[in-house]
PLY file of the C-alpha trace (Angstrom):
ply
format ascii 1.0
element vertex 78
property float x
property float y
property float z
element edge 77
property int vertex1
property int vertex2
end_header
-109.99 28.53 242.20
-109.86 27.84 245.98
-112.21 25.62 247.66
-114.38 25.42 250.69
-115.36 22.64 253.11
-119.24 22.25 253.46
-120.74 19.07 255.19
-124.16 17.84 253.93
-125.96 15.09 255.09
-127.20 12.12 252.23
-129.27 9.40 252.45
-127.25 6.23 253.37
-128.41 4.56 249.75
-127.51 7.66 247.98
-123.77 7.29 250.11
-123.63 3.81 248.93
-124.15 4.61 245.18
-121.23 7.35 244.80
-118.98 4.67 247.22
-119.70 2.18 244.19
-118.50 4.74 241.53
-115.59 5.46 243.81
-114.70 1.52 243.61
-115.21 1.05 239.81
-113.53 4.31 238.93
-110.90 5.44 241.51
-112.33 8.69 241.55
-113.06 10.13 244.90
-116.68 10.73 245.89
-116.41 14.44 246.26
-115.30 14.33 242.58
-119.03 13.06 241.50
-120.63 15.37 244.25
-119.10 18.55 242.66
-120.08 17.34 239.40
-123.67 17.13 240.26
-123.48 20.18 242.24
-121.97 22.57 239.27
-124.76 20.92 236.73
-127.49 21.67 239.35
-126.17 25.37 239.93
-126.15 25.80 235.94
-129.71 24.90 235.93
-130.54 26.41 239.08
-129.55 30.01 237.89
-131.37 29.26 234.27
-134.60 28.46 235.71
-134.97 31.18 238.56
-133.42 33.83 235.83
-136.46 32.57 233.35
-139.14 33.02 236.54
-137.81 36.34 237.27
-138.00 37.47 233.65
-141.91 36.20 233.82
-142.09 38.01 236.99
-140.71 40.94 235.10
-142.96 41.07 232.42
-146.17 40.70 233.96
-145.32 43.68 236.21
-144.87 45.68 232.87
-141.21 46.37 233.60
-140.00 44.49 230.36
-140.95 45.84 226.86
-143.07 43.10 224.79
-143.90 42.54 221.16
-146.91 41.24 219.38
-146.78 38.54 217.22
-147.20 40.43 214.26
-144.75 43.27 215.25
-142.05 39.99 215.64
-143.02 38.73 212.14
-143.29 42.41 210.84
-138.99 42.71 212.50
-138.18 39.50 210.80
-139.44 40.34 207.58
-142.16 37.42 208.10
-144.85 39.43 206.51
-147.57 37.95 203.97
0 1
1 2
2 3
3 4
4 5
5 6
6 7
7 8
8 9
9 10
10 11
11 12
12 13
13 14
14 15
15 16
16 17
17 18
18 19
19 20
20 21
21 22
22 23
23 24
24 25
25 26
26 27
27 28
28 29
29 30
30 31
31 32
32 33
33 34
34 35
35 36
36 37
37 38
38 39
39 40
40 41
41 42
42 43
43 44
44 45
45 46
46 47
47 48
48 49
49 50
50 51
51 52
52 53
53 54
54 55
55 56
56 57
57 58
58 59
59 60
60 61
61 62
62 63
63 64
64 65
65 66
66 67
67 68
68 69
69 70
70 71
71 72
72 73
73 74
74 75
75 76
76 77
């Protein structure tokens, strides 16, 4: 996997917080900073795929099921 150089700018406390993991760990601070940006991207994707989905089905482009149809499919029946 290659990499790419992006500059961001961060609060000066926020700077000061990773430096501190950096001095108790050894690890660099780009290390934490792709950490957090990978979770955040995994998220990121989730919750924008879930809006466009709701999106989706209130413009009637995604087939829905009642309730009782669902328990009717799962053999949930009374």
């Amino acid at each position: 996997m290659g990499t790419v150089m992006v500059s961001i700018r961060i609060p000066s406390d926020l700077n000061d917080r990773y430096m501190q993991l950096v001095k108790e760990t050894g690890r660099l601070r780009s290390f934490y900073i792709n950490e957090v940006l990978a979770e955040s991207i995994d998220r990121l994707e989730y919750e924008y795929g879930v809006l466009r989905q709701i999106k989706a089905c209130r413009a009637g482009r995604l087939e829905t099921y009642s309730l009782d149809e669902m328990r009717a499919h799962c053999g949930l029946e009374n």
